[in-house]
C-alpha positions as protocol buffer text, in pm:
chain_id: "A"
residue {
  index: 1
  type: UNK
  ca { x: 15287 y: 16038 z: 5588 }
}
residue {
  index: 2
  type: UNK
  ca { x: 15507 y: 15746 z: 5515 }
}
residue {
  index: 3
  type: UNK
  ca { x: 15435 y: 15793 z: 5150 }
}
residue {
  index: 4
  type: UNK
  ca { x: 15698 y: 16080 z: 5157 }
}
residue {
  index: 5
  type: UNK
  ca { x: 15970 y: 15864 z: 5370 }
}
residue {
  index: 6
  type: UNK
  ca { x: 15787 y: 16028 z: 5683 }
}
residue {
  index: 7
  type: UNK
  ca { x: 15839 y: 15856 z: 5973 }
}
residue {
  index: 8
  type: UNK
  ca { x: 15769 y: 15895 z: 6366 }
}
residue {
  index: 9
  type: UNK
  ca { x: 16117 y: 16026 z: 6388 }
}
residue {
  index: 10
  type: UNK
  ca { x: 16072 y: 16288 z: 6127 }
}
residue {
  index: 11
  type: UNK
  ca { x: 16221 y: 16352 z: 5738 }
}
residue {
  index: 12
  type: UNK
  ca { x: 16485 y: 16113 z: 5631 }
}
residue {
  index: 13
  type: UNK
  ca { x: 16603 y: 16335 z: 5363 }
}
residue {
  index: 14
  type: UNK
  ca { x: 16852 y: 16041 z: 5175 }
}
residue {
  index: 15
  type: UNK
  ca { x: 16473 y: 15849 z: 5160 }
}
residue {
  index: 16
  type: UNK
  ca { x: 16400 y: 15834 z: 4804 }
}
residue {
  index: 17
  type: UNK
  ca { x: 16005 y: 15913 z: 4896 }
}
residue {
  index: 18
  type: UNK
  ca { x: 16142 y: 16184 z: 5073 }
}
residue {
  index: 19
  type: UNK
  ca { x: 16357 y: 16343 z: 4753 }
}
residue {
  index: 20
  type: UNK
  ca { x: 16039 y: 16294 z: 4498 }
}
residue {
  index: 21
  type: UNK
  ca { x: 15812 y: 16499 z: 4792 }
}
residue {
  index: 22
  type: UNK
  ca { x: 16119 y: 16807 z: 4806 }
}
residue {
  index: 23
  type: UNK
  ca { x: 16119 y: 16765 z: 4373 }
}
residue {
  index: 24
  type: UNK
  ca { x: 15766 y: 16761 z: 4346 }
}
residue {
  index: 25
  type: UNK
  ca { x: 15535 y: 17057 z: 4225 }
}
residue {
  index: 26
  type: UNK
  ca { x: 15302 y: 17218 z: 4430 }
}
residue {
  index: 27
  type: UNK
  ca { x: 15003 y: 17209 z: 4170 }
}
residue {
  index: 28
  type: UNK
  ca { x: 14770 y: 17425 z: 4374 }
}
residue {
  index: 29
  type: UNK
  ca { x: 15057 y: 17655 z: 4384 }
}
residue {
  index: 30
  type: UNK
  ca { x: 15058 y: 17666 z: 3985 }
}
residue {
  index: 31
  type: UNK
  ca { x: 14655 y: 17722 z: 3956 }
}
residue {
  index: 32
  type: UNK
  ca { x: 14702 y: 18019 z: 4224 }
}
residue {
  index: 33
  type: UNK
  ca { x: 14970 y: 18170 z: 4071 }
}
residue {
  index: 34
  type: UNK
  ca { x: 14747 y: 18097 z: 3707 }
}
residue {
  index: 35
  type: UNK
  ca { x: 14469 y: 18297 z: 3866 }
}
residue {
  index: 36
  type: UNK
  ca { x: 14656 y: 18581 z: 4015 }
}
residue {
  index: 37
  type: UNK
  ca { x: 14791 y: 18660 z: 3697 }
}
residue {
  index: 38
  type: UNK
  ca { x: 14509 y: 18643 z: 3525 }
}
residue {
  index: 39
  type: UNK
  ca { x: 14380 y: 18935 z: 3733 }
}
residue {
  index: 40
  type: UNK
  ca { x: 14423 y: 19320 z: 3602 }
}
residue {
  index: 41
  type: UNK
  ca { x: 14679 y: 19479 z: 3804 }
}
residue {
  index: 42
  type: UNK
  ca { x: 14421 y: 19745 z: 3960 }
}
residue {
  index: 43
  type: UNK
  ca { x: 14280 y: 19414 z: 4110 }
}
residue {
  index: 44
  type: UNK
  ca { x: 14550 y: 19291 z: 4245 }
}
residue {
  index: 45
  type: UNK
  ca { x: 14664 y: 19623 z: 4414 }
}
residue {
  index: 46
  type: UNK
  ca { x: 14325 y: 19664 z: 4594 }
}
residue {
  index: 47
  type: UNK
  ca { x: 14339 y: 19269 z: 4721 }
}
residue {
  index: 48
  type: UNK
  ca { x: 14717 y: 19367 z: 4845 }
}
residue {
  index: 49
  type: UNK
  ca { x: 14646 y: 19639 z: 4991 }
}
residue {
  index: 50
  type: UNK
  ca { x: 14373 y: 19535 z: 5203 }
}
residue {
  index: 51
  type: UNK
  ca { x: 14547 y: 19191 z: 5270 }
}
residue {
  index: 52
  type: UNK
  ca { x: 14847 y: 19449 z: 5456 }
}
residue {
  index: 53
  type: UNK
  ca { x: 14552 y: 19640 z: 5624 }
}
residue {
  index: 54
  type: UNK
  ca { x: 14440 y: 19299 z: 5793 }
}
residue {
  index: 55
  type: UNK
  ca { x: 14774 y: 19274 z: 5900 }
}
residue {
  index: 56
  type: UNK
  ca { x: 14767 y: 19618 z: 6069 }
}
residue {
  index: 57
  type: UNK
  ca { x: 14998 y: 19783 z: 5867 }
}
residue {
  index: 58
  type: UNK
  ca { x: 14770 y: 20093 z: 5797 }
}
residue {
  index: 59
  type: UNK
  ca { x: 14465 y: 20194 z: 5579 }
}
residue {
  index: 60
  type: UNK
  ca { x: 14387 y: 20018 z: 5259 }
}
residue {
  index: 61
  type: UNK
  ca { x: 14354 y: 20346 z: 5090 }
}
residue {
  index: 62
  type: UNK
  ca { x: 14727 y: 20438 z: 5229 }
}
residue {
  index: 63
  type: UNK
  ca { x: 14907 y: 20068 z: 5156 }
}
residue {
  index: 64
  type: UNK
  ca { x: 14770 y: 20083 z: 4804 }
}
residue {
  index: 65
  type: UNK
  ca { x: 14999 y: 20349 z: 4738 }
}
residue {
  index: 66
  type: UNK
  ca { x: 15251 y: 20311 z: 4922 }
}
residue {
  index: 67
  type: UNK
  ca { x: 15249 y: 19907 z: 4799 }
}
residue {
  index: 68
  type: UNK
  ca { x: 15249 y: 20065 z: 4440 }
}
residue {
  index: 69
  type: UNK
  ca { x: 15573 y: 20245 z: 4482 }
}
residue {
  index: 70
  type: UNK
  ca { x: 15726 y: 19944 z: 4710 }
}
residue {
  index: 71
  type: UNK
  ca { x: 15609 y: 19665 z: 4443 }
}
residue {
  index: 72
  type: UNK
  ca { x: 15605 y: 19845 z: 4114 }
}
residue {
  index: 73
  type: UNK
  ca { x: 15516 y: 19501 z: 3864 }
}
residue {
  index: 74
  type: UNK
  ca { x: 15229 y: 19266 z: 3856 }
}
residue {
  index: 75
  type: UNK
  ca { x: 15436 y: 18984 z: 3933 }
}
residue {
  index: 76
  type: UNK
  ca { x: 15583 y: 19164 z: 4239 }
}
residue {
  index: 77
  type: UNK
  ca { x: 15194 y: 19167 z: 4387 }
}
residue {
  index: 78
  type: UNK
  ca { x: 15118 y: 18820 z: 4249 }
}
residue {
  index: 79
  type: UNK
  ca { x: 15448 y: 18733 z: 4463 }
}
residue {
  index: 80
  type: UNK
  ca { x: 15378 y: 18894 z: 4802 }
}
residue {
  index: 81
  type: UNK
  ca { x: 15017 y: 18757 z: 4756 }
}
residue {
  index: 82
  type: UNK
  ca { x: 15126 y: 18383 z: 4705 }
}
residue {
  index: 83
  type: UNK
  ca { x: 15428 y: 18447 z: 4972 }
}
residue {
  index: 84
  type: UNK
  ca { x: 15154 y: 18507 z: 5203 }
}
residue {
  index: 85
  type: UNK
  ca { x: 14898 y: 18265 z: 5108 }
}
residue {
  index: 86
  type: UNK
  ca { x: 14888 y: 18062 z: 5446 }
}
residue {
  index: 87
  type: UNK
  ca { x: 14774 y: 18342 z: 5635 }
}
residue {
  index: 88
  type: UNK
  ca { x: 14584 y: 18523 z: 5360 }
}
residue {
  index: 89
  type: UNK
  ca { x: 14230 y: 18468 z: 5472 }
}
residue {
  index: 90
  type: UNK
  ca { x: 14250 y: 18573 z: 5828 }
}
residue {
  index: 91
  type: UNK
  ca { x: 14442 y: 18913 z: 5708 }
}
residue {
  index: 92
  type: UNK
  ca { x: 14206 y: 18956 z: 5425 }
}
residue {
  index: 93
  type: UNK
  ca { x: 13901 y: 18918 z: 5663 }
}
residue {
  index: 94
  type: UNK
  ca { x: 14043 y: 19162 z: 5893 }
}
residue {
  index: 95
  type: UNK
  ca { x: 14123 y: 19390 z: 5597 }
}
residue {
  index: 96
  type: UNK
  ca { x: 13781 y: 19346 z: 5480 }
}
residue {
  index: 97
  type: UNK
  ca { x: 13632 y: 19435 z: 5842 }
}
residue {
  index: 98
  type: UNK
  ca { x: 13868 y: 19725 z: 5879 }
}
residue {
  index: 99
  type: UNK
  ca { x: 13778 y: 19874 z: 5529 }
}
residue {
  index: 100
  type: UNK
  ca { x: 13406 y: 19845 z: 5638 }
}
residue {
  index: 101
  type: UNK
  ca { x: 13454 y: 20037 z: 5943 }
}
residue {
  index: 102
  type: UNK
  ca { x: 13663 y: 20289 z: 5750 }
}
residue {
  index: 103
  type: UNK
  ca { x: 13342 y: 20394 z: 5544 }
}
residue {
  index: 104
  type: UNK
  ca { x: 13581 y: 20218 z: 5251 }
}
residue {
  index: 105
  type: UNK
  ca { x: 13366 y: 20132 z: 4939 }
}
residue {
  index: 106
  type: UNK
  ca { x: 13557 y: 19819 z: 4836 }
}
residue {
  index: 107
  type: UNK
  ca { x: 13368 y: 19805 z: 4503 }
}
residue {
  index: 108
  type: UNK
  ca { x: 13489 y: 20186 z: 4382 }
}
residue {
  index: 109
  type: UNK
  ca { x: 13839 y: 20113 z: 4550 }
}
């Protein structure tokens, strides 16, 4: 970690490493936020909305529109996605298992 001015102690912000590591650009956050939008927005309601259902926040058929009213514009889904994208898999795997078990047909949803 020294290559960012990382040391035992922790971040030396006034380390120069350290100010090109807080500059720099987070290029797998460009190519997700490249693929997201590349989605249709239908898509990227139904990954949303079972994403929030892995969290426990309801059914995937009842997020999707309730997400729809709450996050109107594609780039307010590819936002929430990406805000979440540490602990995207395990919610999406749980959404996935809870739409299952719902009798959800996640290729008509």
């Amino acid at each position: 970690m020294e290559l960012y001015g990382i040391g035992r102690l922790g971040l030396d912000y006034f380390d120069p490493k350290t100010r090109v590591r807080l500059q720099a650009v987070n290029a797998a956050d460009v190519e997700l936020d490249k693929l997201l939008n590349s989605l249709e927005l239908d898509t990227l309601r139904c990954t949303e909305a079972v994403m929030h259902s892995g969290r426990g926040d309801g059914s995937a058929v009842e997020l999707r529109s309730h997400l729809a009213d709450s996050h109107p514009s594609k780039e307010d889904v590819v936002r929430t996605i990406i805000e979440k994208r540490v602990s995207f898999d395990p919610y999406f795997d749980r959404g996935i298992d809870r739409a299952k078990a719902d009798g959800l047909d996640l290729d008509t949803f």
